[in-house]
C-alpha positions in Angstrom: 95.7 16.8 -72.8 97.8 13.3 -73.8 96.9 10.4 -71.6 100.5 10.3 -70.9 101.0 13.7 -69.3 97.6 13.4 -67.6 98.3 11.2 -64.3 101.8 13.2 -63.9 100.1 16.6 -64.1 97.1 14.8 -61.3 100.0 14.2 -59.4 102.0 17.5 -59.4 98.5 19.5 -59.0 97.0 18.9 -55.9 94.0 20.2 -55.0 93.0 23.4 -54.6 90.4 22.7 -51.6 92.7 20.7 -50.2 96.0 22.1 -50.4 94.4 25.4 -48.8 92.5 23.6 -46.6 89.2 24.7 -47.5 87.4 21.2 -47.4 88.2 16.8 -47.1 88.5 15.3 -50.2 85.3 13.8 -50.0 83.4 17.2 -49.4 84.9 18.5 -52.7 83.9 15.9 -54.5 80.3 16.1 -53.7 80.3 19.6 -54.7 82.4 18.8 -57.7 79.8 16.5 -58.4 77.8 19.5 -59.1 80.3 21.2 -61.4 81.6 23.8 -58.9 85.2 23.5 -57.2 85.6 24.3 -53.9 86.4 28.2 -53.2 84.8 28.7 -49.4 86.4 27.5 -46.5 84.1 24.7 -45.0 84.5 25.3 -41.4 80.9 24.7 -39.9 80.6 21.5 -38.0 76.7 19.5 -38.1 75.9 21.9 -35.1 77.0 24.8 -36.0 75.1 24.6 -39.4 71.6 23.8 -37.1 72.5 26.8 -35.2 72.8 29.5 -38.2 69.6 28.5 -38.8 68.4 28.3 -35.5 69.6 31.8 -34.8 68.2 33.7 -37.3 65.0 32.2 -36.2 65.5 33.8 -33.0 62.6 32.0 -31.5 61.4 34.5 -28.9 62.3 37.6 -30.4 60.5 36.3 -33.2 57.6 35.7 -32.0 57.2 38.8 -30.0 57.6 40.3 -33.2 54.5 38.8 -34.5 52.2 38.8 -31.8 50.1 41.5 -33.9 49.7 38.2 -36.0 48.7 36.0 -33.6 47.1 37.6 -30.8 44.1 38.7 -32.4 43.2 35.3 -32.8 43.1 35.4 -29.4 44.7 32.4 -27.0 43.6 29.2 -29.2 45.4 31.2 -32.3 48.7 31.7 -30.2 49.0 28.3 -29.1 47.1 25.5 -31.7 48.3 28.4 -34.9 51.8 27.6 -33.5 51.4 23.9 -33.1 49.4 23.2 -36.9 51.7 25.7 -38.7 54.9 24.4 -37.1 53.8 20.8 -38.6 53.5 22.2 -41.8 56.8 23.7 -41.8 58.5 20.7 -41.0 57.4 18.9 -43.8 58.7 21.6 -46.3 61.5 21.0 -44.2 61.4 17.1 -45.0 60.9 17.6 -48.7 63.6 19.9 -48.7 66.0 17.9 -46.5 65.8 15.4 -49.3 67.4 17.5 -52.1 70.0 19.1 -49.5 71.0 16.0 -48.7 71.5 14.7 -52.2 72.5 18.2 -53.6 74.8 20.4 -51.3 75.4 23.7 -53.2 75.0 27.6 -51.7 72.7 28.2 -54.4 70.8 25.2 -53.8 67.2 26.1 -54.7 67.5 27.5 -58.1 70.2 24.5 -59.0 67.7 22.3 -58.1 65.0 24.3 -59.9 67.3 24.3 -63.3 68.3 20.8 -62.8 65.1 19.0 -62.6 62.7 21.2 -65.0 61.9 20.7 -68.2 64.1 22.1 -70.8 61.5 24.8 -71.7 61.1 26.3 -68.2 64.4 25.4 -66.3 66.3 28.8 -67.4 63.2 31.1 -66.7 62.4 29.1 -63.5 65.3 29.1 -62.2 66.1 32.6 -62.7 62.9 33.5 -61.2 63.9 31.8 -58.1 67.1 32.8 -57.7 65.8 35.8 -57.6 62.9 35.3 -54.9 65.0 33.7 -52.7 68.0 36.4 -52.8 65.3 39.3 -52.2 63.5 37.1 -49.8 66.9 36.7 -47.8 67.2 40.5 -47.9 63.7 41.0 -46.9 64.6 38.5 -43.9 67.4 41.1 -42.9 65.3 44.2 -43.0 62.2 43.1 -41.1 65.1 41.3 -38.6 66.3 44.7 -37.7 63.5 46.9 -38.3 62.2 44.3 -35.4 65.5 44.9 -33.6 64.5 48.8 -33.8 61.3 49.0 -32.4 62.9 46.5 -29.7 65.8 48.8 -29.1 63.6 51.4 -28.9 60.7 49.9 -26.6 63.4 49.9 -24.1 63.4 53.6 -24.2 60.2 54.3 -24.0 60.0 52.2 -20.9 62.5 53.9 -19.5 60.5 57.2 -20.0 57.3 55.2 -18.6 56.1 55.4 -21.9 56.5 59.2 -21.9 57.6 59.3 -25.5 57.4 58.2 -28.7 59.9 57.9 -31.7 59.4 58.7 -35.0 59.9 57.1 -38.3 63.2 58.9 -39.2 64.3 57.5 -35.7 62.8 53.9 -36.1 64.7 54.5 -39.7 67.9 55.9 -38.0 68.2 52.8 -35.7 67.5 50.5 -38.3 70.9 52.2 -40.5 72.9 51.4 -37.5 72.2 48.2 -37.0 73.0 46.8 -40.9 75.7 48.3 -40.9 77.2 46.7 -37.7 75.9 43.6 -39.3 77.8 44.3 -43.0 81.4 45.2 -40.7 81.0 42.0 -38.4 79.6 39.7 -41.0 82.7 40.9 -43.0 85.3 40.7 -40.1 84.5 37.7 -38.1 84.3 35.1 -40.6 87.1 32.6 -39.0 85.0 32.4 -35.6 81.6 32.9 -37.4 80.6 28.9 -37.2 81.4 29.0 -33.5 79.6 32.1 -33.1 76.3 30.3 -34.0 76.7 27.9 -30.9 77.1 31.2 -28.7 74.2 32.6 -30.5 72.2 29.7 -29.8 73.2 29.3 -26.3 72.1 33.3 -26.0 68.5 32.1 -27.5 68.1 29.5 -25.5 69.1 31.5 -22.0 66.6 33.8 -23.1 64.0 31.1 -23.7 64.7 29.6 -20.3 64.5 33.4 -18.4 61.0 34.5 -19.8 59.4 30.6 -19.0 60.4 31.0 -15.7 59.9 34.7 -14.8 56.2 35.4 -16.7 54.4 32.6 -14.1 56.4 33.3 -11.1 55.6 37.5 -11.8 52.0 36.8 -13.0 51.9 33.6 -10.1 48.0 35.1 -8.9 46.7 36.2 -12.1 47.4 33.2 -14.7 45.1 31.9 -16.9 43.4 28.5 -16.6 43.6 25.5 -19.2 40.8 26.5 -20.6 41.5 30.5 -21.4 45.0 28.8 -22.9 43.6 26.0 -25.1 40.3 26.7 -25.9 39.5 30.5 -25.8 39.0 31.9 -29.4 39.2 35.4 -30.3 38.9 37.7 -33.1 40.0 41.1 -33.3 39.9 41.4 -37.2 36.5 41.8 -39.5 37.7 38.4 -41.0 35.4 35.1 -40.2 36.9 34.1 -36.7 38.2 31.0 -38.9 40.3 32.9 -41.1 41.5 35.4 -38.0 43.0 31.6 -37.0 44.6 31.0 -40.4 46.3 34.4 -40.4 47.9 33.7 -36.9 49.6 30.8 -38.9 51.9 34.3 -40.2 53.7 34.0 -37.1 55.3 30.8 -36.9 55.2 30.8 -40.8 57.9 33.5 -40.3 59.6 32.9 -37.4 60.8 29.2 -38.7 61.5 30.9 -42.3 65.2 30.5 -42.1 66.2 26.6 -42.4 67.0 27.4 -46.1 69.8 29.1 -44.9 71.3 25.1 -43.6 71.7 25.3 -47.7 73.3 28.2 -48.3 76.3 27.2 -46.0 76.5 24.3 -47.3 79.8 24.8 -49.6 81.1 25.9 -46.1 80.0 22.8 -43.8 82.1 19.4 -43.1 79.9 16.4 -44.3 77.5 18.4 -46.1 75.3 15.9 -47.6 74.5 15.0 -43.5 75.1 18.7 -42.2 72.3 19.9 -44.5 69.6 18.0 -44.1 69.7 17.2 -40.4 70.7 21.4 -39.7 67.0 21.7 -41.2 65.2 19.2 -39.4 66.8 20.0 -36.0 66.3 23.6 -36.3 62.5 23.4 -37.0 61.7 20.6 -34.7 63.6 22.7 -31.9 61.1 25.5 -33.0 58.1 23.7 -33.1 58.6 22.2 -29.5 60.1 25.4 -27.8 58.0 27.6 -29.4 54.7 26.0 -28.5 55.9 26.2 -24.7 56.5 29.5 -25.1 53.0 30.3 -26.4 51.7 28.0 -23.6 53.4 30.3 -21.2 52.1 33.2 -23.1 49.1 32.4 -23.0 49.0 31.7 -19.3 50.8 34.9 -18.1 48.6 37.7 -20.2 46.3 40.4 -19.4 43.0 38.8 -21.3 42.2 42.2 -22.3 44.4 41.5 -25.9 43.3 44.3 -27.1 45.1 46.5 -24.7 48.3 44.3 -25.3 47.9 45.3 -28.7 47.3 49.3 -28.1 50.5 48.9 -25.4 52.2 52.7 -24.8 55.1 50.6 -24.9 55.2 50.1 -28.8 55.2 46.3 -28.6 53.0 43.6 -27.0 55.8 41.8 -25.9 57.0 44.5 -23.7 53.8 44.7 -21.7 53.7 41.1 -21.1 57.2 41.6 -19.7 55.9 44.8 -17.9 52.6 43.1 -16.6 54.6 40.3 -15.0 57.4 41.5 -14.1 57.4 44.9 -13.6 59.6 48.2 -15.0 63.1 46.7 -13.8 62.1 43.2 -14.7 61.0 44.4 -18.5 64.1 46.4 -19.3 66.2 43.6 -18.3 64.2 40.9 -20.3 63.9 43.9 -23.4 67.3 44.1 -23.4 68.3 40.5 -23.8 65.5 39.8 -26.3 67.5 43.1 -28.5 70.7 41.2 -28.5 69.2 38.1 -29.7 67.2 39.9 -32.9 70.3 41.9 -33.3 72.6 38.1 -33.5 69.4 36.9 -35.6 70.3 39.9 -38.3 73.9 38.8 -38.4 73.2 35.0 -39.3 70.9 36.2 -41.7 73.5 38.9 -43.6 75.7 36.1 -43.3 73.2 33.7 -45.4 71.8 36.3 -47.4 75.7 37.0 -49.0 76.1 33.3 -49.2 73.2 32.9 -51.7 73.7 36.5 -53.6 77.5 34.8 -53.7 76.2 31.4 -55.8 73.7 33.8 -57.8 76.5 36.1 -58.8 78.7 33.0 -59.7 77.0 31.8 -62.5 76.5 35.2 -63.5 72.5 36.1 -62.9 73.1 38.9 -60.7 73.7 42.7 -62.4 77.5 43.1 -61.8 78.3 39.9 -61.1 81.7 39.9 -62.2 82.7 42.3 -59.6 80.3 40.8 -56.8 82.0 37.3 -58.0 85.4 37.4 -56.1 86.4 35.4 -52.9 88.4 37.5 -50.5 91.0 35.2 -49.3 92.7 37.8 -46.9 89.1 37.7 -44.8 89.2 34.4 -44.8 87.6 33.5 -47.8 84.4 35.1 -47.6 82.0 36.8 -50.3 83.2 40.3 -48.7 81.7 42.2 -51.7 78.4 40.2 -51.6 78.2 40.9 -48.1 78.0 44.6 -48.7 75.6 44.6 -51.8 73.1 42.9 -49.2 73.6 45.3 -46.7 73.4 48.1 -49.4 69.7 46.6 -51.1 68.8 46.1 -47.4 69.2 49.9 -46.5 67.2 51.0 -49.9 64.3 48.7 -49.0 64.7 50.1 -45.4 63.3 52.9 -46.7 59.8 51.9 -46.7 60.4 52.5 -42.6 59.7 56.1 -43.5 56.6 55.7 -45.6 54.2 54.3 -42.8 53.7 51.0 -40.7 51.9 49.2 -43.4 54.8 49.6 -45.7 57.5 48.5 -43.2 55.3 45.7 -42.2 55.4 44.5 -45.8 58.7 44.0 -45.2 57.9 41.0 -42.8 55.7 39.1 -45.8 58.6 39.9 -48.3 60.5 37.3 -46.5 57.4 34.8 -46.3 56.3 35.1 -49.9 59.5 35.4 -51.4 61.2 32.4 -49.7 57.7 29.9 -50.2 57.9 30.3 -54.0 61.8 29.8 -53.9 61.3 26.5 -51.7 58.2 25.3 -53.1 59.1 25.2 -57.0 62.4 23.1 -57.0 59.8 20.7 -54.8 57.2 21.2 -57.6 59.8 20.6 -60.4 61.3 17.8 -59.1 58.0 15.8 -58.6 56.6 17.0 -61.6 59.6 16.6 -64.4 62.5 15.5 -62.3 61.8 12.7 -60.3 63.5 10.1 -62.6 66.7 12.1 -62.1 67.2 12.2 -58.6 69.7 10.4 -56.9 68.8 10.5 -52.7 71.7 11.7 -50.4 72.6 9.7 -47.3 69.3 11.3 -45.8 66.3 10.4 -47.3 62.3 9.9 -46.9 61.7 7.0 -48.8 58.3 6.1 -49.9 57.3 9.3 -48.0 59.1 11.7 -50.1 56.3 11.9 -52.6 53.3 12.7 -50.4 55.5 15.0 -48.5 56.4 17.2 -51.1 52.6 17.4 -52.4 52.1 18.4 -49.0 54.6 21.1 -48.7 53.8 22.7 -52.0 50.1 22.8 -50.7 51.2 24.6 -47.2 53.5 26.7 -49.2 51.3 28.1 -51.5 48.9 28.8 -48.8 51.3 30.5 -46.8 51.8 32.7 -49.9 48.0 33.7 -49.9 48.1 34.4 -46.0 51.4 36.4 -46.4 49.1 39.3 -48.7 45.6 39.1 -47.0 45.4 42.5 -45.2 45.4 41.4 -41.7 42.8 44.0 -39.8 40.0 42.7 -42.5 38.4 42.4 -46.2 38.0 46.0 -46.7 41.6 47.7 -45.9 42.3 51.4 -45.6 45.9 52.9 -47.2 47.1 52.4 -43.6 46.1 49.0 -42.8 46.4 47.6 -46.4 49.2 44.7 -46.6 51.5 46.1 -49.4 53.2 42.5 -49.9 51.0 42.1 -53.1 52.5 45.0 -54.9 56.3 44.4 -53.8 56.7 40.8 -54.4 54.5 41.0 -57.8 57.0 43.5 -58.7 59.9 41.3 -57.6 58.3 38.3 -59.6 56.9 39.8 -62.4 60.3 42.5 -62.8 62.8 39.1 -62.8 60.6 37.6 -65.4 60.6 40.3 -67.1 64.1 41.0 -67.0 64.5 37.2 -68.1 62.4 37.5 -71.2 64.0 41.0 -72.5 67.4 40.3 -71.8 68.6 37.5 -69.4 67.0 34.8 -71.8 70.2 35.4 -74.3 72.8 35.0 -71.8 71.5 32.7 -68.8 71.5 29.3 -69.1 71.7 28.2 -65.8 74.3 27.1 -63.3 78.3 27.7 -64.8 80.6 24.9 -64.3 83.3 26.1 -62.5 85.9 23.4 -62.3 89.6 23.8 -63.2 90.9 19.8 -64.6 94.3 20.7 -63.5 93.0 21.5 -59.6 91.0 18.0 -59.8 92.5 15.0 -57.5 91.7 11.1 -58.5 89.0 11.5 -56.1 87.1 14.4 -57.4 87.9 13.1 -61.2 85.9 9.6 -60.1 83.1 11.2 -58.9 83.0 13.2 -62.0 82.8 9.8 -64.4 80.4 8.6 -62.0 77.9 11.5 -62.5 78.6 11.6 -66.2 79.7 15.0 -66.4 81.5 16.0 -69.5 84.7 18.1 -69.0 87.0 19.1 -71.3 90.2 17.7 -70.6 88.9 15.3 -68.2 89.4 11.9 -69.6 86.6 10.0 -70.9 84.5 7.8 -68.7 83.7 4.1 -70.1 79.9 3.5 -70.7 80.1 1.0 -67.9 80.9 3.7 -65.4 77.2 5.4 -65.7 73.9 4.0 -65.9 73.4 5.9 -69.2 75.9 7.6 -70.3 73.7 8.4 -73.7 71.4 10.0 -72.1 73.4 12.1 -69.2 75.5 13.4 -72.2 72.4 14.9 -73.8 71.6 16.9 -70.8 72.8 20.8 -71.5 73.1 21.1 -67.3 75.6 18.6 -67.4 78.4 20.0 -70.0 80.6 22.9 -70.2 
């Protein structure tokens, strides 16, 4: 392109983003600083991006899902597992509010991954966690609303006074329903979907606010003193009473598992480079505190006999605490609210999930990507095709629902192992081989960042060992063996392997996907400012980049 003809075709091509009103100026250039133009609409607000998060963390539903984790611990495991975990996860969140903040992209994790690596690893790495994360996101969905099931279900069989029990193929049945619902309101809501999360929120914290009032007023002559809540170990398991502690970590180490998904929607949220980072924190810091009441109050409001809690007719813990407190009426009400929140939890999460497969299938990683690729602008531009693959991978690994309650519990560490690998190795490679090219966004740790991402890559890889110990004990049986082992192994060790035979000759990392003739003076100075080569794009001058030399020689950085 002449210089000549270059300013007047600027002028007569505006924008893309902005002409269709998909993001600011300043928005696109940030992402454009990352070679992608802007395709989704970016219409979640700071709040709106904290609530997607905080949604599909569905703190109460959550952790009546995983009171078989915690619970055997007995009280101290409930409450101090909660508070020590939850400190934990926010510094992940910390380390990886730093690169959100500095790197807004959908697909942030593996971009990060591919960016700072070493040439050597960045193409397998990054394909490897690409991969993690995307399964780990569909795990999310399927232990979401196999949770929503038994929920749904519990109901029932308090209504029948515990007169009845479903099977698998209904558990199963339930569970089919339920995605996809998700897969036709994920796909048709999309224009109200960022306010949806405030309602969703709103809904979690009504819920929060009704059980923290009800369980001590209902249980008023039988709670539990300070020092049954604080100080009162258990053990249930054949495990050291220690390690029976550890593994109640499981439950807050799932519950606040989502705040990756702050990244994912971050090609759709105003001010991203502030959105991101501070969605994260907010989300998990609103965990921490309001979950650790709720396990106070928990704690308080129990029968002390866990064991029964456990054993409950009622098919989950949860529902006899209700039960216990409040009585038949009182549980069916509080069942039924906590079943609408997991089900609005399995929406955020589809939403996320098809947000990430999206970026994936962008720069091509994903089998079919070309058809999984397209924006669907009538549906206001959404992944619509994306959205349905998830829901489709989400029914097949449903399945496991029909095999036996180990195998569907697997389903809960799929999500936990999966998504710790995917968060802790962009961490790892930017520390590691990276750290002279990062450039902190407007939210930043400072001298802190270093020792906080040791930290989270510490509490991450632990979290992966806890996520495959058998929970019951050392010496499992087929029915009590945790299964997580065996599926994420084969999600691991099948995308390496699907790297080395055949991805290796085509994948080499994140596509630029810019268009020079949909670039505004904006986006092109950002461009020169980053260093990034594109054809057509005129040249920058050496003064415009610290080392322009050096950012030329790096293959992420040229079409």
């Amino acid at each position: 392109m002449s210089n000549e003809k270059q300013p007047e075709r600027r002028r007569s091509s505006v924008a893309a983003a902005t002409s269709d009103g998909l993001a600011s100026e300043d928005d696109a250039a940030v992402l454009a600083k990352l070679g992608y133009k802007q395709e989704l609409r970016r219409n979640f607000t700071m709040i709106e991006v904290f609530g997607i998060a905080f949604s599909i963390m569905g703190l109460l539903p959550s952790i009546a899902s995983t009171l078989s984790y915690s619970l055997p611990a007995g009280p101290v495991g409930l409450v101090w597992g909660w508070f020590v975990a939850s400190g934990f996860i926010f510094i992940v969140g910390l380390a990886m509010a730093d690169l959100g903040s500095a790197m807004p992209t959908s697909g942030g994790l593996y971009w990060w991954t591919h960016f700072f690596a070493s040439p050597k690893t960045r193409n397998a790495l990054s394909f490897l966690v690409g991969y993690s994360n995307t399964l780990g996101l569909v795990g999310g969905l399927c232990s979401i609303d196999y949770g929503f099931s038994l929920m749904f279900l519990s109901v029932i069989v308090i209504a029948r006074d515990g007169n009845w029990t479903p099977s698998n193929g209904v558990v199963y049945a339930v569970f089919l329903c339920c995605v996809l619902l998700h897969g036709v309101l994920a796909s048709s809501l999309s224009k109200v979907m960022g306010k949806l999360q405030t309602v969703f929120s709103i809904a979690n914290f009504v819920l929060i606010a009704a059980t923290i009032i009800a369980l001590p007023i209902g249980r008023a002559s039988e709670r539990n003193d300070g020092k049954y809540i604080f100080a009162t170990t258990g053990n249930l398991t054949t495990w050291p009473t220690g390690w029976a502690w550890f593994l109640a970590w499981l439950s807050p180490i799932w519950t606040i598992g989502a705040f990756d998904s702050c990244v994912h929607m971050s090609e759709e949220a105003a001010n991203a480079t502030k959105a991101v980072p501070y969605g994260i924190l907010m989300s998990i810091g609103s965990c921490w505190l309001f979950g650790f009441i709720i396990c106070i109050v928990i704690a308080a409001c129990i029968n002390p006999d866990i064991e029964s809690l456990l054993g409950s007719k009622f098919g989950q813990p949860m529902a006899q605490i209700y039960y216990d407190a409040i009585g038949k009426k009182g549980a069916l009400a509080l069942m039924s609210l906590l079943f609408i929140v997991q089900f609005l939890m399995g929406l955020s999460i589809l939403v996320a999930a098809s947000r990430q497969s999206w970026a994936f299938s962008r720069d091509g990683a994903l089998p079919f990507s070309s058809f999984f690729r397209p924006i669907s602008k009538s549906l206001g531009y959404i992944p619509f095709r994306t959205i349905w693959g998830c829901v489709f991978l989400a029914l097949v690994l449903g399945l496991l629902c029909l095999i036996a309650p180990a195998a569907a519990a697997a389903l809960f560490s799929l999500a936990v192992a999966g998504n710790n690998l995917a968060w802790g190795i962009p961490i790892f490679c930017r520390l590691v081989w990276g750290e002279a090219k990062f450039k902190p966004g407007p939210f930043y740790t400072g001298r802190m960042s270093k020792p906080l991402g040791w930290t989270a890559i510490v509490f991450l890889t632990f979290g992966i060992l806890l996520s495959m110990m058998p929970v019951g004990g050392p010496n499992p049986t087929p029915q009590s063996m945790n299964y997580t082992v065996v599926i994420n192994c084969a999600v691991w060790g099948g995308s390496l392997l699907y790297y080395f035979i055949d991805a290796r000759k085509w994948f080499t990392g994140p596509k630029i996907t810019l268009d020079v003739d949909e670039l505004t003076e904006t986006q092109e100075a950002a461009l020169r400012a980053e260093g990034l080569d594109i054809e057509g794009l005129a040249p920058t001058n050496e003064s415009d980049t610290e080392n322009p030399a050096e950012l030329s020689k790096d293959p992420n950085r040229k079409v």
